[in-house]
N, C-alpha and C positions, 0 to 999 in steps of 0.2 A: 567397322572402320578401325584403322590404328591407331586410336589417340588414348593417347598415356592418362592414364586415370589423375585426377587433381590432389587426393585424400591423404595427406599425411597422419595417419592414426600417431595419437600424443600416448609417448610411453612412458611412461612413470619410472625411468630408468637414469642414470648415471653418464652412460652410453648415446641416452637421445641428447640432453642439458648439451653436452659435449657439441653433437652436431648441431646441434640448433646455436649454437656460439661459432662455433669456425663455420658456416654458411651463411651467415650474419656479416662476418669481415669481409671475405669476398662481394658480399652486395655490391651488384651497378647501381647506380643512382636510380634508376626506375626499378629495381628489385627482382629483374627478369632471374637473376640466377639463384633467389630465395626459396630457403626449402619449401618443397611442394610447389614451387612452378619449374623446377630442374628435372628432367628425365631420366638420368643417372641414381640423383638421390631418390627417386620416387621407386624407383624398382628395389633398394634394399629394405623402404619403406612400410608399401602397404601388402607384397604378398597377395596370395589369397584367401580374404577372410572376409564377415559380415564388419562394417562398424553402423554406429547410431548415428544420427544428426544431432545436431548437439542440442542438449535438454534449455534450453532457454528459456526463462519464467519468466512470464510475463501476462499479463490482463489477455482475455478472450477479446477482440474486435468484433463489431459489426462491421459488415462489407455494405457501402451504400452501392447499390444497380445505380448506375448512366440512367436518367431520369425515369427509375424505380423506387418504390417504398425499400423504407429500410427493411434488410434482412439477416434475420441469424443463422451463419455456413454453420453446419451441424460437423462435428470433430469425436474424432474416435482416437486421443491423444497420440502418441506419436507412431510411427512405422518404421520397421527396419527398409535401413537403405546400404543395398551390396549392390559393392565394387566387384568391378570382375578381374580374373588375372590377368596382371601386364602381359602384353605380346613383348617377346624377344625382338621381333621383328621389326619395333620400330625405333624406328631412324634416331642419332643422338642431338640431332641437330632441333632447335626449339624451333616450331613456325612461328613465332614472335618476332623472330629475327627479319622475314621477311615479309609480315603480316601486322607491322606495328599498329597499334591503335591510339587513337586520341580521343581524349575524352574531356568531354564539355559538358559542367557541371552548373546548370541554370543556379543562381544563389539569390539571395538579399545580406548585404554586409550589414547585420545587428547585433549586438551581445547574445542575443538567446542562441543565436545560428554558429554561433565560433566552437562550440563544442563536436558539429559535424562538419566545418570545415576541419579541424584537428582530424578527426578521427579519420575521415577520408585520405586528409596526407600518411596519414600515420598505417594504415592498413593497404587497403588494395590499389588506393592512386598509386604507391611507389612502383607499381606494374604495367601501369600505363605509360604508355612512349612517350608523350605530352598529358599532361593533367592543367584544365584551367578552368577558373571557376569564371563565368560571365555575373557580372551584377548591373544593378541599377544605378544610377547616379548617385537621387540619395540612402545615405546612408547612417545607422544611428537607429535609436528608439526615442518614446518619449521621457522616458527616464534617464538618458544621458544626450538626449537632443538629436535633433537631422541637422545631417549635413553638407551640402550641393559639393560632391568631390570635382564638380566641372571649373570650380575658383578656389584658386589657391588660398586665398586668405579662409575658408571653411575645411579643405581639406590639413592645415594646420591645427584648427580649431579641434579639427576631430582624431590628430595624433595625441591630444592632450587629454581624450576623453578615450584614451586605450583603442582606436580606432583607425589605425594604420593600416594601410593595405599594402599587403604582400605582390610578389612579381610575379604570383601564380594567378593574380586577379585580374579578371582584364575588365574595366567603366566600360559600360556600352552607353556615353554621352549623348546619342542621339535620342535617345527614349523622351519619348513623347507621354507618356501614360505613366502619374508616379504612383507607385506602391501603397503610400502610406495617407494617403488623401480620401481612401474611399467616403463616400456617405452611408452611417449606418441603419439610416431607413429612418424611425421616429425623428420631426424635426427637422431632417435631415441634417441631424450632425455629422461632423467630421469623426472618423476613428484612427487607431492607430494598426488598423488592419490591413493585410494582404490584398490590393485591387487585383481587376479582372485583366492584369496586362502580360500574362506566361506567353501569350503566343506571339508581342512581339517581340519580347523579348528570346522567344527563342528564334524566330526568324532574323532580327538583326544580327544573331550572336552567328548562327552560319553565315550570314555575308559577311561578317568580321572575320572569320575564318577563312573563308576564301580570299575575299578581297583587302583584306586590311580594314582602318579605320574610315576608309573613303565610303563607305556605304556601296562600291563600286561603280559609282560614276564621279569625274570633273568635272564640275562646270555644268553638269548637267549633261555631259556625254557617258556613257559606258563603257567603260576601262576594262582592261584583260587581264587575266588572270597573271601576275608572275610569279613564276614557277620559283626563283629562286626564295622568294621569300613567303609568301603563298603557305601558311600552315597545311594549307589541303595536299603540299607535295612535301610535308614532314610527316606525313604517314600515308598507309593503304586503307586504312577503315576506321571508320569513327562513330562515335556513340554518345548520345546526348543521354546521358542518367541522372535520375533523381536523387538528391542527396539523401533520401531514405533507402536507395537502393546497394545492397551489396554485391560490387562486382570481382568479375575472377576473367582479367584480363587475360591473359593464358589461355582460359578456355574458349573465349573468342577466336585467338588465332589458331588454336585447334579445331572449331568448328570449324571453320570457312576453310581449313586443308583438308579436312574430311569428303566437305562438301566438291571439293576440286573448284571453287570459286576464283576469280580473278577480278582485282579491284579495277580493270580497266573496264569490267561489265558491270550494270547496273545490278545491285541488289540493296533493297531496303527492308529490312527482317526485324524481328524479334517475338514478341509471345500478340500474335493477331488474335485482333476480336473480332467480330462478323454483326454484331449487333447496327452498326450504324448505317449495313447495305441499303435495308429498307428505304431510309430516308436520305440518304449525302450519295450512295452509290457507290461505296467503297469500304474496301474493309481497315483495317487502323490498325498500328501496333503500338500497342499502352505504353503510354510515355516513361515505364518506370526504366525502362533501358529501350532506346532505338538504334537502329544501328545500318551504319552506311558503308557503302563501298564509295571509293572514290567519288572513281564517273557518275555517282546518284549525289551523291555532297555536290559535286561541282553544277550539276542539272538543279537541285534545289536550292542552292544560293542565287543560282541566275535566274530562277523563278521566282526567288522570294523578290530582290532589288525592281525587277519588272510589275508585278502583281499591281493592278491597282491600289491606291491608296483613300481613295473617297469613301466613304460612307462608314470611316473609320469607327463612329462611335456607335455602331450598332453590330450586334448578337454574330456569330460566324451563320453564313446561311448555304454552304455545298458549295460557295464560289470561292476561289483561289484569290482573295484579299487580303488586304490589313484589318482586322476584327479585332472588337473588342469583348474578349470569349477568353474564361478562365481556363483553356485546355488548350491545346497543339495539335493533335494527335488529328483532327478530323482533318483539321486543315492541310496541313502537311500532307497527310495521304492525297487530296482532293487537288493539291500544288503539283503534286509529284505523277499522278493519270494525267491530269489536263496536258502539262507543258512537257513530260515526256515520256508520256505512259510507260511509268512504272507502278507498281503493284506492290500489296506488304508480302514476304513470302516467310510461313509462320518455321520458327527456330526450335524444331523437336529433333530426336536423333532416331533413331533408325525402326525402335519401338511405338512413335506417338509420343512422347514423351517431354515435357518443355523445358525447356533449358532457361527458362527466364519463370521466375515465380510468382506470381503478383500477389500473394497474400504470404502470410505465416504456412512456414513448411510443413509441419505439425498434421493441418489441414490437410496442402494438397496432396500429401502420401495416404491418406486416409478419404477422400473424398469419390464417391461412388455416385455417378454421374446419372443413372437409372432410380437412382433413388431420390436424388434432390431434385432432378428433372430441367427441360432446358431453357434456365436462365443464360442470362447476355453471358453470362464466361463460359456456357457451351454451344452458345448460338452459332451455329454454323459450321461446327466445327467439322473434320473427318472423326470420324470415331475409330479409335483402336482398344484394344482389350484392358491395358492400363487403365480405362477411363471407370472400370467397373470394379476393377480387381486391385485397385489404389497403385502406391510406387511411381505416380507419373508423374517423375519432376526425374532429370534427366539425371544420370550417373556423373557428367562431368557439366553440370549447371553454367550458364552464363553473368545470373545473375539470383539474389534474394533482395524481394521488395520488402515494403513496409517494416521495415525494423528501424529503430533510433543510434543513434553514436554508439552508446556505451556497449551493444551485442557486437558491432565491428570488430573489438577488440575480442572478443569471446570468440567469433568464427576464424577470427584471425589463429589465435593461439592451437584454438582445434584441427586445424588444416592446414597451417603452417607451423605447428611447431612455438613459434615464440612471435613474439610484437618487436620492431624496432620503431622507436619514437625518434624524430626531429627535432634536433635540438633547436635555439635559433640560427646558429649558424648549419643548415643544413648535411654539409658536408659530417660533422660529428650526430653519433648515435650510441644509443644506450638499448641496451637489450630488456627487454621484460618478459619473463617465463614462468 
């Protein structure tokens, strides 16, 4: 296909500093014309030549299996990963332009999480058309307190405990299920941990999307989509990622032009797994990036406000419900067959190859799928040549999971050249190189 390589190799020159500062002033507010997502500047860029992924240190992971024994992914440190020469031939026009995305970033507003909120604004959200994080109500730890942001008098309370919410944060007030209440088992005490309520929370946050804060119905009637205010008609595709996930919005809208896709057709994609057919009937794309086309956003919001609501406090079971189930991902797929059969459809490029990473790159450039044999991340998969011979993480990636804040800034610099940080007044910026 002709899509413009991503890769700004970081030159240790006079000559780069330069560009990486007047591409910097030019930024749109979403960062579409920053080096390394411009087509113009990427052609005097990368040439053709091998570059590395970038050496990132960091601790070895175990990968826990979907209700498997823990396992250790055996690693042959890093892989060369080559870019291929830019075609002349393609077009200078960005498919961003017409391919916007929005992106919906599941959150909990606490001190320890504001380091990946930051890092998010500060790196690849500025590339997103819309960037917003959905949260819970409350908000806070127990070290500086919770705080119900649904009454004024608490959400004051928690401006004064450094706890201010920005206007990229949108309360999803309805949430029924809070966060920080779990029981830790002995005794049944209370903790200050993460409850088992991501699914509804990510299901109300697409009807917030779609329909506003009505949950989409008055009164108990169901109310219709308006267009004019309707987020779902302030872009063509959208993506709910995980705040550990590192995205390259850019390469979404190149993907989906490659693909010849159109957001008025249903497509629901990202890196599928196939382990869950057995049992739910359906295959799932790992919630570290999912990613929608319109017409499938606007089908799964009206699936989600419909869905039964009863039997809410028990386990998700393959039916299209409100569940009380620390994942998404099944459900969602088993929402989106039932009410309009659609399917996940897996995001590789033309080799096998995945554009979405779910573990340390490191890994899956090195991982030799005959040899480790087929656990759930090769359950089902098509097999292509890359699966034995490593390199299978796509040339122009859509996304790197499992990393923390602080590597954001490090892939940032590697690939685009320099970091621009947000000041509080967002309009002002400060370069870092």
């Amino acid at each position: 296909g002709n899509r413009v390589p991503f890769h700004a190799i970081v030159m240790f020159s006079v000559a780069f500093a330069l560009l990486c500062g007047v591409t910097t002033i030019y930024m749109s507010s979403f960062g579409i014309s920053h080096l390394g997502a411009d087509p113009t500047t990427r052609r005097i860029t990368t040439e053709n030549r091998d570059v590395w992924i970038p050496q990132v240190t960091k601790k070895k992971k175990h990968v826990t299996a979907h209700r498997r024994s823990e396992m250790q992914i055996p690693t042959r440190g890093a892989a060369k990963y080559q870019i291929k020469k830019l075609s002349q031939s393609t077009a200078n026009v960005n498919p961003a332009d017409k391919n916007r995305l929005f992106c919906m970033v599941p959150f909990i507003w606490r001190p320890t999480n504001l380091p990946a909120y930051h890092a998010i604004r500060n790196t690849w959200g500025k590339r997103c058309h819309i960037l917003k994080f959905f949260i819970d109500p409350i908000i806070g730890d127990a070290e500086v307190g919770h705080y119900n942001a649904t009454k004024a008098s608490e959400i004051n309370s928690a401006r004064k405990a450094n706890l201010t919410i920005p206007n990229d944060v949108v309360i999803l007030h309805d949430m029924q299920r809070e966060w920080h209440t779990c029981n830790s088992g002995e005794n049944n005490r209370k903790s200050d941990e993460t409850c088992r309520n991501i699914w509804e929370k990510i299901w109300r946050a697409w009807v917030h999307v779609v329909y506003g804060p009505t949950g989409g119905f008055r009164r108990g009637v169901a109310i219709k989509v308006h267009e004019e205010t309707s987020f779902a008609f302030k872009a063509e595709w959208f993506v709910k990622v995980d705040a550990d996930t590192y995205l390259f919005p850019e390469n979404v809208a190149r993907y989906v032009e490659w693909k010849k896709w159109s957001h008025d057709e249903h497509h629901y994609f990202g890196h599928v797994l196939n382990h869950r057919v057995s049992d739910r009937g359906v295959s799932i794309v790992a919630g570290a990036a999912a990613f929608f086309s319109r017409a499938t956003l606007l089908a799964a919001a009206d699936a989600f406000r419909r869905m039964p609501m009863e039997n809410g406090n028990l386990e998700e079971d393959g039916i299209c419900r409100d569940a009380y189930t620390g994942t998404d991902e099944v459900v969602t797929a088993v929402c989106l067959k039932q009410y309009a059969n659609v399917t996940a459809e897996p995001a590789i490029d033309s080799q096998g190859r995945e554009e979405v990473a779910l573990f340390d790159i490191s890994d899956i450039l090195s991982w030799n799928r005959t040899q480790m044999g087929e656990w759930w991340y090769w359950e089902g998969k098509e097999r292509f040549p890359c699966h034995d011979k490593g390199d299978c993480l796509a040339h122009l990636p859509m996304a790197f999971h499992k990393y923390e804040p602080q590597y954001f800034y490090d892939f940032e610099k590697e690939f685009y050249g320099c970091v621009t940080i947000a000041k509080k007044n967002d309009a002002s910026l400060f370069i870092s190189d």
